[in-house]
C-alpha positions in Angstrom: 0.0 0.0 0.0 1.3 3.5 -0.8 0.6 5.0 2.7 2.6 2.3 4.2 5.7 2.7 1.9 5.5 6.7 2.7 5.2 6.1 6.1 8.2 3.6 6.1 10.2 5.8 3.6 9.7 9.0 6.5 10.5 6.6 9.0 13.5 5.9 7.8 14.8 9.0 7.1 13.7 10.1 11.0 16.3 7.2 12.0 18.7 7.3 10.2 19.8 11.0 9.1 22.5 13.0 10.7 20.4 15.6 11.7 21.4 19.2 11.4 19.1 21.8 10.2 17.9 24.1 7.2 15.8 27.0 7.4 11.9 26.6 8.4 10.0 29.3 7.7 10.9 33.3 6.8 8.6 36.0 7.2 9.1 38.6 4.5 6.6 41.8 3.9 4.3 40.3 6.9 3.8 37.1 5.5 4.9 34.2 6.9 5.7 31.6 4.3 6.7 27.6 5.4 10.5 26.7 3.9 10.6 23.7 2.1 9.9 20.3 4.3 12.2 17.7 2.9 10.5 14.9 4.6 7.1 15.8 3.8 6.5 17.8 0.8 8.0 15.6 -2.0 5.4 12.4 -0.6 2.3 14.9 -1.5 0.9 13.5 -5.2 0.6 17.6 -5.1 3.7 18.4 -2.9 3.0 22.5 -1.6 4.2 25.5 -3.5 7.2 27.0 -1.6 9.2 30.1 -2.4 12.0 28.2 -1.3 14.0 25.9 -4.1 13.9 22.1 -2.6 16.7 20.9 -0.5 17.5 16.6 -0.4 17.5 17.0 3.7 18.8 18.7 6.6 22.6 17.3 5.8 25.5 19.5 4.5 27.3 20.2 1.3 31.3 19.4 2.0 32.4 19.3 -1.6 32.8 23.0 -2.8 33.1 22.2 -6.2 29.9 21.1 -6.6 27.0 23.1 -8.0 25.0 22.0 -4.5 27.0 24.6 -2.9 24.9 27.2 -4.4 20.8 26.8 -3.2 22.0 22.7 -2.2 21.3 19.7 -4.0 22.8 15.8 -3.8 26.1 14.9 -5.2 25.9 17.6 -8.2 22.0 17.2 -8.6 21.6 20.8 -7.7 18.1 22.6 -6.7 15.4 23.9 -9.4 13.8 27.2 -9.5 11.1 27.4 -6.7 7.0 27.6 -8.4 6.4 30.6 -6.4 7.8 34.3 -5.0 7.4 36.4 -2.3 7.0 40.0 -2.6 9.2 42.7 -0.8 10.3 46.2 -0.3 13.4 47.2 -1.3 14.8 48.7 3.2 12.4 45.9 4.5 13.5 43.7 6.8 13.1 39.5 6.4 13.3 37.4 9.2 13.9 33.5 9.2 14.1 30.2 12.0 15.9 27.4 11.3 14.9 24.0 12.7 16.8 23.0 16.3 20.4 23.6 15.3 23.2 21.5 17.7 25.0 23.9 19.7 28.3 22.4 18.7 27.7 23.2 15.7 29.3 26.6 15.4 29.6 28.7 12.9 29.0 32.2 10.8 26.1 32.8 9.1 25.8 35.1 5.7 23.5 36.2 3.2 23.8 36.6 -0.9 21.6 38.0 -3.2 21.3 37.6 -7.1 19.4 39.2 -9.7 17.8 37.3 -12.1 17.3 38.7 -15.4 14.0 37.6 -16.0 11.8 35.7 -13.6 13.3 33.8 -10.6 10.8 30.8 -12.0 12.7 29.4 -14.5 16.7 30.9 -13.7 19.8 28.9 -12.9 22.9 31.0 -12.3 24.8 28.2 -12.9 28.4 29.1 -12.3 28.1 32.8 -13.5 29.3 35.2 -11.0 26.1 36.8 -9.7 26.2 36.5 -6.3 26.7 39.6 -3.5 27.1 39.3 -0.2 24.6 41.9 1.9 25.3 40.6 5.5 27.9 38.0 7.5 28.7 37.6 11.4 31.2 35.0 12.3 32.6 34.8 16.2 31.7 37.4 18.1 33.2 39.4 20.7 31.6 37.5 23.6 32.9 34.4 22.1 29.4 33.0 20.6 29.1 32.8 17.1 26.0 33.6 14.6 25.0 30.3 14.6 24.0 29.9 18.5 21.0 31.8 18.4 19.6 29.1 16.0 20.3 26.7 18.7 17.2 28.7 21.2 14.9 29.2 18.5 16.0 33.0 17.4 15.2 34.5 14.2 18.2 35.8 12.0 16.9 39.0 10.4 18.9 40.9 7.7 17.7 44.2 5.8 17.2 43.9 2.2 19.5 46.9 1.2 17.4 50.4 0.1 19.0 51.4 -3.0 18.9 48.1 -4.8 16.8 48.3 -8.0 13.2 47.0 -8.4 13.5 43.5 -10.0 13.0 39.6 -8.9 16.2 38.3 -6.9 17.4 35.2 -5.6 18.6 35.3 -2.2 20.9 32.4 -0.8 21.3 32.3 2.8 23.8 29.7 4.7 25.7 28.7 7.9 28.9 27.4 7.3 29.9 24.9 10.0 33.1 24.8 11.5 33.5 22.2 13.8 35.3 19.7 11.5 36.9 22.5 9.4 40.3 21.0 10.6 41.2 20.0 7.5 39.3 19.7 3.8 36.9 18.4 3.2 35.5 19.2 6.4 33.6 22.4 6.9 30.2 22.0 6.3 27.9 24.1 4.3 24.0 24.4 5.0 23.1 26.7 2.0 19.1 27.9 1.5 17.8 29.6 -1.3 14.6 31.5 -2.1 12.9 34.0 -4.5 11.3 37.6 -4.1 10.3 40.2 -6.6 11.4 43.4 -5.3 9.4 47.1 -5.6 10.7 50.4 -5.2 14.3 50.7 -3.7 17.1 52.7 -6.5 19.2 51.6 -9.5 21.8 49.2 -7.9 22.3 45.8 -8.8 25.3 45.0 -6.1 28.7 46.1 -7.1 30.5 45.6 -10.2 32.5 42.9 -8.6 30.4 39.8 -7.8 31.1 35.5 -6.9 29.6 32.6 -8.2 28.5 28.9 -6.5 30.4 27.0 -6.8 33.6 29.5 -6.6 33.2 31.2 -4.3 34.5 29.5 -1.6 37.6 26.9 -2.3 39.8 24.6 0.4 42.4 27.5 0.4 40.0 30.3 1.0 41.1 31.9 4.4 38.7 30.3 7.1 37.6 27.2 5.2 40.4 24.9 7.1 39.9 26.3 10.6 39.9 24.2 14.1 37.3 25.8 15.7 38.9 24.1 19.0 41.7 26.5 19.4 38.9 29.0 20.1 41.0 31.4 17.7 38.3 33.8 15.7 38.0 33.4 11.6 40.0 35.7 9.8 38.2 37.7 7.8 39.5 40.0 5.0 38.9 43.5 5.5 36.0 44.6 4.0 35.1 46.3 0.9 35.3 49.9 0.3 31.7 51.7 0.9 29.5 51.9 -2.1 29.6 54.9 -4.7 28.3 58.2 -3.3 24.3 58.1 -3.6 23.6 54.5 -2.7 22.8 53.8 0.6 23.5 49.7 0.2 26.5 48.1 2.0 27.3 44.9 0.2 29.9 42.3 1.0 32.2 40.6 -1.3 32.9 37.2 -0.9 35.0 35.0 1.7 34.3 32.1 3.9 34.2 30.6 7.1 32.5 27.2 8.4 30.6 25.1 10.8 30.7 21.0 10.9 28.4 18.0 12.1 27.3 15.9 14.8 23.1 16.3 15.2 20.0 15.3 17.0 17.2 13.5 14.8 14.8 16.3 14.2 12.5 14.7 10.7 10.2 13.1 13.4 8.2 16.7 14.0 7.4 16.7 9.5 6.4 12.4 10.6 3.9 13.4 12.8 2.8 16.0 10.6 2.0 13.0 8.0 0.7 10.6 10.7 -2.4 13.5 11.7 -2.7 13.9 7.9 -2.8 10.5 6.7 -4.7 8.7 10.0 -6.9 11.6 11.6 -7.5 13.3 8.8 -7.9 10.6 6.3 -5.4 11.6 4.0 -8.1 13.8 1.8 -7.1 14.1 -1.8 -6.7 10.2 -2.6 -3.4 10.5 -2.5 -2.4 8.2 0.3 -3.8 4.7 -0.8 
């Protein structure tokens, strides 16, 4: 029966994934919208529209040649354009949860954004350089880094910079795990990507100078060997000069840090989300049989 091989298929998954995290939900011009649910939306004969471009599971991407470094993907499969996008205003503010995130997992957290030059529907940036960086934190002064707050439940907010041009964008955001960064392969990248049109804002499209996935980030970037153990904090380059005179954007040019593994199982909360659907709410739709 169909419902049984689902069942078994989430199951499995709950047991026997190294759990880590991706993001759950992001709220973006008051509207909440649900991330995508790896162990629940592709089992739906309908699976729900997302904004968000479909991840394999909550597991990282170690090889940075691969194009899974960009919005994830499974050995090289990648991650196809999302069916739907949110709207927002260029100076607005986004926020987004991640699912429970192990506290040894440590790591900095950043944000790209790319401009598609169409729709965000049907665009690939394959390995063009297109990407911008528009915020980072790494280890901070109190010795936490960007990544604890994930492991309470905090929201990670970022401000969608003013002066960038009206347009549809692709915005990637990602903690890099450090705690097996020791050598390479060994930091771990939990990259998340979703689509937005964008209204009003200026005329910028992110500086001239701009990094692509994969590319971005290779062994020898400074921060992507790193033993997180010494408790010694990521070098990062210095930044960028300010934008041009008249733009009120700050954006970031590429570099890298990390973040690394061990987990808690967390796939069990989208099980129980199929066990109400399927046995309490008879699995309406005739999908389940």
């Amino acid at each position: 029966m169909r419902a049984t091989a689902i069942f078994l298929t989430c199951l499995f998954n709950a047991l026997t994934v190294s759990a880590h995290g991706y993001v759950s939900d992001a709220t973006i011009g008051g509207t909440t919208y649900t991330g995508y649910l790896p162990y629940s939306d592709p089992y739906y004969s309908a699976p729900p529209e997302r904004i968000f471009r479909k991840i394999p599971g909550n597991g990282p991407v170690e090889d940075l040649t691969l194009i899974d470094v960009q919005c994830d993907g499974y050995q090289g499969s990648g991650s196809a354009p999302a069916p739907l996008t949110a709207t927002a205003a260029a100076g607005s503010t986004v926020s987004l949860h991640w699912t429970a995130w192990p506290d040894s997992h440590h790591g900095p957290v950043i944000t790209y954004m790319a401009k598609c030059p169409g729709s965000c529907l049907d665009y690939l940036p394959g390995t063009d350089a297109v990407w911008f960086k528009i915020k980072e934190e790494g280890k901070r002064s109190d010795g936490t880094w960007a990544s604890d707050d994930f492991t309470t439940g905090q929201a990670y907010t970022f401000t969608i910079p003013a002066s960038l041009a009206a347009g549809n964008y692709l915005v990637r955001h990602e903690i890099l795990a450090l705690h097996a960064a020791y050598q390479y392969p060994g930091v771990q990248v939990y990259p998340s990507c979703f689509q937005i049109t964008l209204t009003g804002g200026g005329s910028a499209t992110g500086p001239s100078s701009k990094v692509s996935f994969p590319g971005a980030y290779t062994s020898t970037t400074p921060g992507i060997v790193f033993d997180i153990y010494q408790g010694t904090a990521v070098n990062f380059a210095p930044l960028p000069p300010p934008p041009p005179p008249g733009t009120s954007a700050t954006f970031f040019l590429s570099r890298a840090e990390a973040d690394s593994e061990i987990g808690l199982p967390h796939p069990w909360t989208e099980c129980l989300d199929w066990l109400i659907f399927y046995f309490f709410l008879g699995g309406r739709g005739g999908s389940w049989t």
